[in-house]
MIZATOR-694146 format. One record per residue (C-alpha): x, y, z; residue in one letter; residue number from 1. Coordinates in nm, 4 decimals, m for minus. Layout:
N
+----------+----------+----------+------+------+
!        u !        v !        w ! resn ! resi !
+----------+----------+----------+------+------+
!        X !        Y !        Z !    a !  NUM !
...
+----------+----------+----------+------+------+
//
This chain:
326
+----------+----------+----------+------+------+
!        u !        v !        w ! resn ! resi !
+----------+----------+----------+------+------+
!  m3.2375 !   0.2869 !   0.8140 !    x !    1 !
!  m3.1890 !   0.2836 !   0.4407 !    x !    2 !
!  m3.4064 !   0.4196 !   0.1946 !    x !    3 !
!  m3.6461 !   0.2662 !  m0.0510 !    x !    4 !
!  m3.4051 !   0.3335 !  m0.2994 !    x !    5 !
!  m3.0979 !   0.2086 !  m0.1043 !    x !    6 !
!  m3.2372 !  m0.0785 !  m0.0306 !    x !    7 !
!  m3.3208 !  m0.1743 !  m0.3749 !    x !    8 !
!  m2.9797 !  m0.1108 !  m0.4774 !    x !    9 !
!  m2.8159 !  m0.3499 !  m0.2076 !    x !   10 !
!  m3.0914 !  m0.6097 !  m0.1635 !    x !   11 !
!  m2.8451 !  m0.8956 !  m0.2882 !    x !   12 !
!  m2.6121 !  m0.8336 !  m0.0162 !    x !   13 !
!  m2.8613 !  m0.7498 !   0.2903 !    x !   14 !
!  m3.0585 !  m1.0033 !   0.2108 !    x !   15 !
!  m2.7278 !  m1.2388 !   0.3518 !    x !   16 !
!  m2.7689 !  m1.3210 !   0.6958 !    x !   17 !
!  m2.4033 !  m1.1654 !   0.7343 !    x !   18 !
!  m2.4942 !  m0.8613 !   0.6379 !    x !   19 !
!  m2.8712 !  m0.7744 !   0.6608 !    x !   20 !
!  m2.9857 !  m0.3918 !   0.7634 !    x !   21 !
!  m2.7172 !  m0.3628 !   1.0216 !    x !   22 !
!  m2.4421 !  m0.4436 !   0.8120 !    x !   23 !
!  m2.5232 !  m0.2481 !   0.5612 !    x !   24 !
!  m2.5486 !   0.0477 !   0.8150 !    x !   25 !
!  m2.2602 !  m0.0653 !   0.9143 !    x !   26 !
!  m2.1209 !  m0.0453 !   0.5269 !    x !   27 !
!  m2.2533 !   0.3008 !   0.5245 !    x !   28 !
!  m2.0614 !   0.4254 !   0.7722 !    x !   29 !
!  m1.7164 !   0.3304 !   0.7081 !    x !   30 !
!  m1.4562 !   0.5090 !   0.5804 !    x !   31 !
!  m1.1505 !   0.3221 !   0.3489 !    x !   32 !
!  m0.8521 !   0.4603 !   0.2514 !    x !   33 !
!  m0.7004 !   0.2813 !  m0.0465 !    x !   34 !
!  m0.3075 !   0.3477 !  m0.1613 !    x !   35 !
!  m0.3050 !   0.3392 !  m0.4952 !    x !   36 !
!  m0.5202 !   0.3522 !  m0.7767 !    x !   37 !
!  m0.3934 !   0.0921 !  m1.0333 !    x !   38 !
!  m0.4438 !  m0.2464 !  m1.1128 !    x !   39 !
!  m0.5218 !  m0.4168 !  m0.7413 !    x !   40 !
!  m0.7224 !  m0.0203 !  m0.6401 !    x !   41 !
!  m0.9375 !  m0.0170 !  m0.9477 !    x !   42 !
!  m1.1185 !  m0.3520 !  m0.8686 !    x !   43 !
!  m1.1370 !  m0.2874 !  m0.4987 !    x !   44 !
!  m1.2656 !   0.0307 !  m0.5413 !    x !   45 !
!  m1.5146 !  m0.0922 !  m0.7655 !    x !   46 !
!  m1.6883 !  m0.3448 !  m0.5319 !    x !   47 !
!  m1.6296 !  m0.1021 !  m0.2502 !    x !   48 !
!  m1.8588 !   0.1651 !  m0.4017 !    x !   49 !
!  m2.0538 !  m0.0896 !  m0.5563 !    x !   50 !
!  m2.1006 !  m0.2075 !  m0.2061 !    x !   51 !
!  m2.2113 !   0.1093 !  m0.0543 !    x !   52 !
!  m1.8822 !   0.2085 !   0.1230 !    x !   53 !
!  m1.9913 !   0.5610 !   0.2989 !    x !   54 !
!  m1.6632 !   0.7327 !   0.2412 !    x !   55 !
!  m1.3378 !   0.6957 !   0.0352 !    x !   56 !
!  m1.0118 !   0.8334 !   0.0363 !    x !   57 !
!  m0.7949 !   0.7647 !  m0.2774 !    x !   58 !
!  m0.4328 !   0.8689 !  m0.2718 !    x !   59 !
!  m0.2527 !   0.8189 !  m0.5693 !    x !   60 !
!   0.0608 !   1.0844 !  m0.8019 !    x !   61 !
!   0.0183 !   0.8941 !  m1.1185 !    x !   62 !
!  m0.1289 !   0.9855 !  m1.4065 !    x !   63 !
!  m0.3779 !   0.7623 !  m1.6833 !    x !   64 !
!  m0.1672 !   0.6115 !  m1.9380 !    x !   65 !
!  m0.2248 !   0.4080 !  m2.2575 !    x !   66 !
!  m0.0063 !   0.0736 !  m2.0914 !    x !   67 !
!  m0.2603 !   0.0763 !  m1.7710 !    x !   68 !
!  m0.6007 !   0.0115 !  m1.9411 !    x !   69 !
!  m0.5318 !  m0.3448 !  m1.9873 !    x !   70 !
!  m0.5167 !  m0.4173 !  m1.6302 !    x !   71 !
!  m0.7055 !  m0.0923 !  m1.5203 !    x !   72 !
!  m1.0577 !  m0.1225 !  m1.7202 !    x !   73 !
!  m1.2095 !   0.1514 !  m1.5031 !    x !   74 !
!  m1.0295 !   0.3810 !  m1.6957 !    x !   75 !
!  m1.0906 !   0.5219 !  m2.0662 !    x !   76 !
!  m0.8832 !   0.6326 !  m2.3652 !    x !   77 !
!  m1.0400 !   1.0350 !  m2.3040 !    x !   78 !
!  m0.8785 !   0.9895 !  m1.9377 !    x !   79 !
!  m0.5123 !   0.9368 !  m2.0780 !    x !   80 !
!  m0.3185 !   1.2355 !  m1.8875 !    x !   81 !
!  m0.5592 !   1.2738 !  m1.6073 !    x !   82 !
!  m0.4770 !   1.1974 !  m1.2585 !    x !   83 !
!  m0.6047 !   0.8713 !  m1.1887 !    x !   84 !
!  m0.7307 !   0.9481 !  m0.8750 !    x !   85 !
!  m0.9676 !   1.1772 !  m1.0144 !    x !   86 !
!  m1.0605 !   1.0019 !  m1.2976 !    x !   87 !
!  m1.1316 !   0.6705 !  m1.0920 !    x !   88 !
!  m1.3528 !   0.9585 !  m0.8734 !    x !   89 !
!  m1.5734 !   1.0549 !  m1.1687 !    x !   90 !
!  m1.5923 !   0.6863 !  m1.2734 !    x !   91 !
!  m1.7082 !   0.6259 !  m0.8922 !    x !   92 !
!  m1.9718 !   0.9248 !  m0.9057 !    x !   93 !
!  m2.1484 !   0.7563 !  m1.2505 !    x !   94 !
!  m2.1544 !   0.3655 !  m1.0574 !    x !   95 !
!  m2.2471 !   0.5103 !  m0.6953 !    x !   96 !
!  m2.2881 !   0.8522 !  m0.6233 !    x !   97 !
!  m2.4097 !   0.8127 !  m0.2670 !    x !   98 !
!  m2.0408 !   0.7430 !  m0.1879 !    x !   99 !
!  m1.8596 !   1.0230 !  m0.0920 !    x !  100 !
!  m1.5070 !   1.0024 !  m0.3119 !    x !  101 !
!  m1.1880 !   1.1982 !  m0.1355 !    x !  102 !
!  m0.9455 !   1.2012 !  m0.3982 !    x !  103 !
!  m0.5624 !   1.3272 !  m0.3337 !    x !  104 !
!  m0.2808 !   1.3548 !  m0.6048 !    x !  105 !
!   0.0162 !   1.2346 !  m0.4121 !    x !  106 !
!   0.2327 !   1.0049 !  m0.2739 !    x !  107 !
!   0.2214 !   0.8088 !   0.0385 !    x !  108 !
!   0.4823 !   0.9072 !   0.2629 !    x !  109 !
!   0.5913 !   0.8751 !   0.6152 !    x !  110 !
!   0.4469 !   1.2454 !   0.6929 !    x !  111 !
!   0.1169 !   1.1999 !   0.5585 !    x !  112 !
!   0.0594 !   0.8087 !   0.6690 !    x !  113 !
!  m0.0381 !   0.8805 !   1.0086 !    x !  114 !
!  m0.3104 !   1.1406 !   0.9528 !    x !  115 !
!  m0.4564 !   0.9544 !   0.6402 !    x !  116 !
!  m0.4336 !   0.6265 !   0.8418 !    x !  117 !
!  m0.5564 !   0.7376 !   1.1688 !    x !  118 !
!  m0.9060 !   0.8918 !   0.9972 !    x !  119 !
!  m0.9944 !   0.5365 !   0.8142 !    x !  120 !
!  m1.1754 !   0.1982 !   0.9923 !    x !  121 !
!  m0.9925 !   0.0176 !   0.7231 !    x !  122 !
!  m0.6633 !   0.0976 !   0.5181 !    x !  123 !
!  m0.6208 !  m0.1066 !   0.1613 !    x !  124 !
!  m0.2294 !  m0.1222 !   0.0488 !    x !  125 !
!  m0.2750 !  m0.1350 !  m0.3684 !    x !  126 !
!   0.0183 !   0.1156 !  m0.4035 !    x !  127 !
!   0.3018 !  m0.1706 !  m0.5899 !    x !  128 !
!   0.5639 !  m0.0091 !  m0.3524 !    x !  129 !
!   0.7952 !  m0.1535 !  m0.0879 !    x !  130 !
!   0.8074 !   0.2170 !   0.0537 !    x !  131 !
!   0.4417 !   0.2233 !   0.0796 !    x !  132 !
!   0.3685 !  m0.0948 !   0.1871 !    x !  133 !
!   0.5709 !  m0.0744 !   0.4837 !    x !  134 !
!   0.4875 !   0.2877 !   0.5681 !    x !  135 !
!   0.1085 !   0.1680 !   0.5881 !    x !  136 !
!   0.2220 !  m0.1462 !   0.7947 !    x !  137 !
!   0.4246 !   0.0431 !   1.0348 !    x !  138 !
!   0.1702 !   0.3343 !   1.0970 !    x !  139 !
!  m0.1566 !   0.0868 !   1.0721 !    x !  140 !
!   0.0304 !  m0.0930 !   1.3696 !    x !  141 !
!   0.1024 !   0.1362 !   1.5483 !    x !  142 !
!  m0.2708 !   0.3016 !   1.5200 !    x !  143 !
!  m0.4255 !  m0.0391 !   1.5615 !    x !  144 !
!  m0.5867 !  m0.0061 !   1.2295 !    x !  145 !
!  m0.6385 !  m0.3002 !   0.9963 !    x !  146 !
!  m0.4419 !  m0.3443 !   0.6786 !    x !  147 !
!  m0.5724 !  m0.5761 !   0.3742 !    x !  148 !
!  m0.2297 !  m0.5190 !   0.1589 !    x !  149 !
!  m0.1378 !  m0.7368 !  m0.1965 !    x !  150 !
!   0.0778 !  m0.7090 !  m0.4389 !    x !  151 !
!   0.1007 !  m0.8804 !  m0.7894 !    x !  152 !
!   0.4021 !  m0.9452 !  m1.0514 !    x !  153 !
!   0.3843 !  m1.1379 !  m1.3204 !    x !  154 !
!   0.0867 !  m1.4835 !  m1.3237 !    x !  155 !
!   0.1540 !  m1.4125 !  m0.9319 !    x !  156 !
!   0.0179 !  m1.2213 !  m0.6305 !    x !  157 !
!  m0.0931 !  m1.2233 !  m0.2944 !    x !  158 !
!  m0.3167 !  m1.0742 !  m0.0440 !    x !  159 !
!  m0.2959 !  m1.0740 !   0.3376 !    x !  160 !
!  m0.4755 !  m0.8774 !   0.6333 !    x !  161 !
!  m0.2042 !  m0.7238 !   0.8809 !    x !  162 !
!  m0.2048 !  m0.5304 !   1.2002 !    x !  163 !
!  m0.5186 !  m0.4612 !   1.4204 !    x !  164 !
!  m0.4425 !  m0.7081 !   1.5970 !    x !  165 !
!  m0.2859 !  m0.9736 !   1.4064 !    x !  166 !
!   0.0886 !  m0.9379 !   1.2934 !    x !  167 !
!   0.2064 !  m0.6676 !   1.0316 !    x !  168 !
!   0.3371 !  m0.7181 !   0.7287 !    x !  169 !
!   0.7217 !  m0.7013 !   0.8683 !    x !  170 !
!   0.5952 !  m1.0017 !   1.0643 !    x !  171 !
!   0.5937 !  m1.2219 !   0.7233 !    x !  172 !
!   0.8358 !  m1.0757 !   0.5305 !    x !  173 !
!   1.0975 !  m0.9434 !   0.7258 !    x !  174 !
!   1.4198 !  m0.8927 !   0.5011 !    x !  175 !
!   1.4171 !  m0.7048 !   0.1528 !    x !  176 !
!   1.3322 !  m0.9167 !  m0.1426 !    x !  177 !
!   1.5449 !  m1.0636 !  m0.3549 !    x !  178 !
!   1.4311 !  m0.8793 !  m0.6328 !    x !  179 !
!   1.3273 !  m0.5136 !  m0.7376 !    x !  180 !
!   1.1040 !  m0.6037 !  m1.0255 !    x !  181 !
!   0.7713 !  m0.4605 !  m1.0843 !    x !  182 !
!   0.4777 !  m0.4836 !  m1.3156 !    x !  183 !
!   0.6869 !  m0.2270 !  m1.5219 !    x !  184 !
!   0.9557 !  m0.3864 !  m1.5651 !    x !  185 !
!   0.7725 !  m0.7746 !  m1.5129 !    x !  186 !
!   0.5148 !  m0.7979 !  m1.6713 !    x !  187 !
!   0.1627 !  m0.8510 !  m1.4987 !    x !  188 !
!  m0.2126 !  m1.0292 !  m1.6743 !    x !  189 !
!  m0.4919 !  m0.8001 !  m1.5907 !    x !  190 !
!  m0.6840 !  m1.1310 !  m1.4358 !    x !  191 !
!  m0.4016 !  m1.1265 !  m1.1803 !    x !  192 !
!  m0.4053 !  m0.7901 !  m1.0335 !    x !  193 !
!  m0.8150 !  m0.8099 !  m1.0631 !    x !  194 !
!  m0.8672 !  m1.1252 !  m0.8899 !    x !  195 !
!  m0.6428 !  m1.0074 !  m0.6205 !    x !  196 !
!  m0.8000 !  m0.6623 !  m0.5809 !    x !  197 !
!  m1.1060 !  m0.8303 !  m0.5752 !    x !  198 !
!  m0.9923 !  m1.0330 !  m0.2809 !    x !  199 !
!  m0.9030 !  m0.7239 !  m0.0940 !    x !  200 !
!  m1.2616 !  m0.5504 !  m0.0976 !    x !  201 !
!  m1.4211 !  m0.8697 !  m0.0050 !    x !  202 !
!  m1.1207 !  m0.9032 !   0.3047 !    x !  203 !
!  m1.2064 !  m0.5428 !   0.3848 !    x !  204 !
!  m1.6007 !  m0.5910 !   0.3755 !    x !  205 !
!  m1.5445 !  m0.8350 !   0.5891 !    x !  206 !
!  m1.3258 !  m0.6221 !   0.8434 !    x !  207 !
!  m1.6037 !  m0.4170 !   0.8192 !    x !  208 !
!  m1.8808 !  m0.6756 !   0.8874 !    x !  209 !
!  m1.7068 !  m0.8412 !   1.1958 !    x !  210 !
!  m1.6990 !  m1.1418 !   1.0493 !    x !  211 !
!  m1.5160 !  m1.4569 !   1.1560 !    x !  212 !
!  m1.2582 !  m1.6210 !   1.0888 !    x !  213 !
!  m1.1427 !  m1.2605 !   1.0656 !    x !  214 !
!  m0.9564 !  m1.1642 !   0.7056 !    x !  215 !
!  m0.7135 !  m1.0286 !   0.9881 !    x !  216 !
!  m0.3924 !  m1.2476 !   1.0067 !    x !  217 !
!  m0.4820 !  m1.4537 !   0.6950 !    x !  218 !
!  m0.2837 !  m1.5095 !   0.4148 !    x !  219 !
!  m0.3714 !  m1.6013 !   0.0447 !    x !  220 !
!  m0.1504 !  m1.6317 !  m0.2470 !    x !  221 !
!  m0.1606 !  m1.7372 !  m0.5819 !    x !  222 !
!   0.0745 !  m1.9254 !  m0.8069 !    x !  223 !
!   0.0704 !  m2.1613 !  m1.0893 !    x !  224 !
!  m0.3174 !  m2.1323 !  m1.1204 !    x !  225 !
!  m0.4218 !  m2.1924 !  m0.7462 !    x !  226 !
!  m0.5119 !  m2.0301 !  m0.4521 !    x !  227 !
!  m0.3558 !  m2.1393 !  m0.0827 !    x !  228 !
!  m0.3941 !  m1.9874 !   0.2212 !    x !  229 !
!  m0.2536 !  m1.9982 !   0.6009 !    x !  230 !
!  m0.3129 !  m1.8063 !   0.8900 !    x !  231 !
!  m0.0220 !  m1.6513 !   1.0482 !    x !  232 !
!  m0.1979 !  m1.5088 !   1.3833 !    x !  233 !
!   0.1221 !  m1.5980 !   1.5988 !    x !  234 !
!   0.3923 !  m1.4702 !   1.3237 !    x !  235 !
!   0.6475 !  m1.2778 !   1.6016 !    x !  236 !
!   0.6965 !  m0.8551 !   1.5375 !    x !  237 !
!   1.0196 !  m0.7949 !   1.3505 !    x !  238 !
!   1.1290 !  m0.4303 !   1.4094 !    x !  239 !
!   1.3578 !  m0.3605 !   1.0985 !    x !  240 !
!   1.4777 !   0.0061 !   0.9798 !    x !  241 !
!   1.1805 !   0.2151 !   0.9397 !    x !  242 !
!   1.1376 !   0.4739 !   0.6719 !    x !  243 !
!   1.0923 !   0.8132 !   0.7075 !    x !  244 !
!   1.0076 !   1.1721 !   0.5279 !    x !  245 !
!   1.2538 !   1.3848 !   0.3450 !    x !  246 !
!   1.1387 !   1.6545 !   0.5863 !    x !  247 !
!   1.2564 !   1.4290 !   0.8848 !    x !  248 !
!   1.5949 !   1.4355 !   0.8205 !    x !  249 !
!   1.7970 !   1.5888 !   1.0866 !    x !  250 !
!   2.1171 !   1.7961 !   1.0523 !    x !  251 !
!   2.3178 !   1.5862 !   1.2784 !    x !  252 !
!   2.2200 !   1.2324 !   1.0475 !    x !  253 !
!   2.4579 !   1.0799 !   0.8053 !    x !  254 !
!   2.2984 !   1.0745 !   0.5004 !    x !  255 !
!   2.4218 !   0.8638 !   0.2174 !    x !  256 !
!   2.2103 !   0.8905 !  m0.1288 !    x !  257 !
!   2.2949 !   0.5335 !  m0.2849 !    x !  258 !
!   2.1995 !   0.6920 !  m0.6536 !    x !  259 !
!   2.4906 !   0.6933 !  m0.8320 !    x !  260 !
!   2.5466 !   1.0458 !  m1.0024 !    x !  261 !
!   2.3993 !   1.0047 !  m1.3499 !    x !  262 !
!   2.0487 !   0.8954 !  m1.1641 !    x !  263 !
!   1.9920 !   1.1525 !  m0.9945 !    x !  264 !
!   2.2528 !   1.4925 !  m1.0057 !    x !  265 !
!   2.1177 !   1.6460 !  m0.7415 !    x !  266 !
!   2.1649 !   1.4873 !  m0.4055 !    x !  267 !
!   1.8928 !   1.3744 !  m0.1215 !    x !  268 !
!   2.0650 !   1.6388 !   0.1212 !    x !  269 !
!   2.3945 !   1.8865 !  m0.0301 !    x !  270 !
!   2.5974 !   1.7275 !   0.2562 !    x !  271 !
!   2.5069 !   1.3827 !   0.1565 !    x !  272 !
!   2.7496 !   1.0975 !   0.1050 !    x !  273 !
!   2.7110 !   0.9899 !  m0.2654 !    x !  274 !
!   2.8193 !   0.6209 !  m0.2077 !    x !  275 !
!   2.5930 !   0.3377 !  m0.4556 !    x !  276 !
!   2.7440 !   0.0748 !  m0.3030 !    x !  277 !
!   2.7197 !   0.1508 !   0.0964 !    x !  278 !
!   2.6359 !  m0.1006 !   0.3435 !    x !  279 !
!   2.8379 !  m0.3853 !   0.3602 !    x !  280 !
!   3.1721 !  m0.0922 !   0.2824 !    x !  281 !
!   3.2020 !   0.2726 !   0.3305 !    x !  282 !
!   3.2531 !   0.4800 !   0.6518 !    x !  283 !
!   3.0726 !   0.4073 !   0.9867 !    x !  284 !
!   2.8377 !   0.6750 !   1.1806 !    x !  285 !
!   3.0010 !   0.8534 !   1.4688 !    x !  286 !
!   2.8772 !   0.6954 !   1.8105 !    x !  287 !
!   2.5024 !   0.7170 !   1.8563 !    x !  288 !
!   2.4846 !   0.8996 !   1.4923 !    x !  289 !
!   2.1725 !   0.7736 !   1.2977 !    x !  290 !
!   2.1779 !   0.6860 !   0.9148 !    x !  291 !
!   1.9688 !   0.7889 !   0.6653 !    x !  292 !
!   1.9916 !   0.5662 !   0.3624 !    x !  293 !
!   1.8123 !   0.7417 !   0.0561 !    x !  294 !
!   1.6961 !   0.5878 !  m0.3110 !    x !  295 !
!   1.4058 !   0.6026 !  m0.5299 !    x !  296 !
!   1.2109 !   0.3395 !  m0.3982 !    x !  297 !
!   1.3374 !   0.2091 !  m0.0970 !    x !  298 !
!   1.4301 !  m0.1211 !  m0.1632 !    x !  299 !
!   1.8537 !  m0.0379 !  m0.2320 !    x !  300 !
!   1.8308 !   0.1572 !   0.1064 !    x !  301 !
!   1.7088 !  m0.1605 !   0.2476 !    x !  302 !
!   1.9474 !  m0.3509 !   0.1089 !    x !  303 !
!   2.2242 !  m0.1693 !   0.2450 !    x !  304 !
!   2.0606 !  m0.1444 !   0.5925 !    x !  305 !
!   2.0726 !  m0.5135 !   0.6025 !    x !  306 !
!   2.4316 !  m0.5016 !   0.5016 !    x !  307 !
!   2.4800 !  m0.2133 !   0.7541 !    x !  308 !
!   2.3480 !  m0.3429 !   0.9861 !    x !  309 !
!   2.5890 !  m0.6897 !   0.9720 !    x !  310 !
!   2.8664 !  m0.4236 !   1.1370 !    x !  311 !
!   2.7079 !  m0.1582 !   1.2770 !    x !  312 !
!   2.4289 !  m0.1610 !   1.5748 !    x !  313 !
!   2.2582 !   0.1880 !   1.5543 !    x !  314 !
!   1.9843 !   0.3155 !   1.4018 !    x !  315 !
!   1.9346 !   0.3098 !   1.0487 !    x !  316 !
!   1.6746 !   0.4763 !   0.8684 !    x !  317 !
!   1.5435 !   0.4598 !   0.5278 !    x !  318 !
!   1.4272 !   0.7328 !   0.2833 !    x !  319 !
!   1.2451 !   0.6784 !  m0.0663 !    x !  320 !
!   1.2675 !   0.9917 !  m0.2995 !    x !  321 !
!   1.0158 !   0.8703 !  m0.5494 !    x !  322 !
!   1.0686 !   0.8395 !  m0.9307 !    x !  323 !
!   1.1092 !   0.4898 !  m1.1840 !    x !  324 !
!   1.0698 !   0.1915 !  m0.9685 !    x !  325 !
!   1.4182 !  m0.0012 !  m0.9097 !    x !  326 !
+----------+----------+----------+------+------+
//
């Protein structure tokens, strides 16, 4: 049971007949990791700890800088430099110290995905990475954990919760985008990204709650100034090239690095094939050889395994070395 001071602090929310003592035990208890700590994380994790959440894990390589604090407000101009992760922790500590902040300076990869994933109730994609996205939809499938992942360019965005029982996010968008822009290169409104990672918390509170309709299998976007949602609860599996780690590679894979020279002079394995514009031409595997397509982000190597994969039926892999979004 909750404190006297506890339950002064979330009377608003247990005094809903959703939520009450229970839930907010329930609240207490849980454990959220969140990819990414930029402009969809820093609202989400604000309403999560303002909520109560009993543990957090925030994984995140990037650093504070002066172009993030218009969509980022949790930050401040003395944090500039610091790794967000820990200065979102701090910022945490002063709103709601009973919640116990994890905070990890790195990337989400296919190594560290299942361990991160498989000690959370609820896993929140604000990472602004193809790589990531899918990582987290692959392993939160396969560990039956629920996903509430969004993403935001531009006056745009969307939210959706995957996996756990509902369809993953390969399910609704199974072939590479048509684009590579991000909010680096796009542009994004700091209302956007907020409203969105606003959307998530509540999505994962609810998770959390057990409350129906579940957040699980619904999608919301918005565009043009209005919200529209659909549920997608029978969306078919699509079971595309997966990524994996740099330390998966195996010495018997073909390996082509799609960065042309002057990107990146050293290559993704010395015996790679340095080839920008493989997949639709360029050499074929050997018989039951597997293909390890590598870039920065992911998205050319999944470009070129859809191209591959137009003449070639084995397995194709995908590997995303980090670095400027493409």
């Amino acid at each position: 049971m909750a404190g006297g001071g506890e339950m002064n602090r979330y009377a608003r929310q247990m005094i809903l007949p959703e939520v009450g003592a229970e839930g907010q035990s329930r609240i207490g208890a849980a454990h959220v990791l969140m990819v990414g700590a930029g402009g969809l994380g820093v609202p989400a994790l604000q309403y999560l700890a303002g909520a109560g959440i009993g543990r957090i894990t925030l994984i995140d390589p990037d650093t504070v800088e002066e172009t993030n604090l218009h969509r980022q407000p949790i930050f401040r101009m003395k944090d500039l430099g610091q790794p967000k992760v820990q200065a979102a922790a701090q910022a945490v500590v002063r709103l709601n110290p009973a919640v116990q902040m994890v905070a990890l300076v790195d990337r989400l990869t296919p190594a560290n995905a299942p361990d991160l994933v498989a000690g959370a109730d609820v896993v929140l994609d604000c990472a602004d990475s193809y790589a990531a996205s899918y990582t987290l939809s692959d392993t939160c499938l396969a560990a039956r954990r629920p996903l509430i992942s969004a993403s935001a360019l531009g006056l745009s965005g969307y939210v959706g919760g995957f996996c756990s029982g509902a369809p993953s996010l390969r399910a609704l968008f199974p072939d590479p985008p048509d684009t590579g822009q991000t909010c680096a290169t796009a542009g994004v409104l700091g209302p956007i990204v907020g409203m969105l990672g606003c959307l998530q918390a509540q999505m994962a509170l609810a998770v959390i709650l057990g409350l129906e309709p579940s957040p699980l299998g619904q999608f919301t976007r918005f565009e043009g100034g209005r919200l529209t949602q659909f549920r997608f609860d029978a969306a078919p599996e699509c079971y595309g090239p997966r990524f994996i780690a740099a330390e998966d590679i195996r010495d018997d894979d073909m390996v082509v690095d799609l960065r042309p020279e002057d990107e990146a002079p050293r290559k993704a394995t010395p015996d790679a094939l340095r080839h920008p514009g493989y997949g639709a031409t360029g050499p074929l595997p050997r018989p039951g050889q597997r293909v390890v397509l590598a870039c920065r982000s992911g998205l050319r190597s999944w470009r070129a395994a859809d191209a591959l994969s137009r003449r070639w039926n084995g397995e194709i892999t995908l590997l995303a070395l980090g670095g400027i979004p493409e």
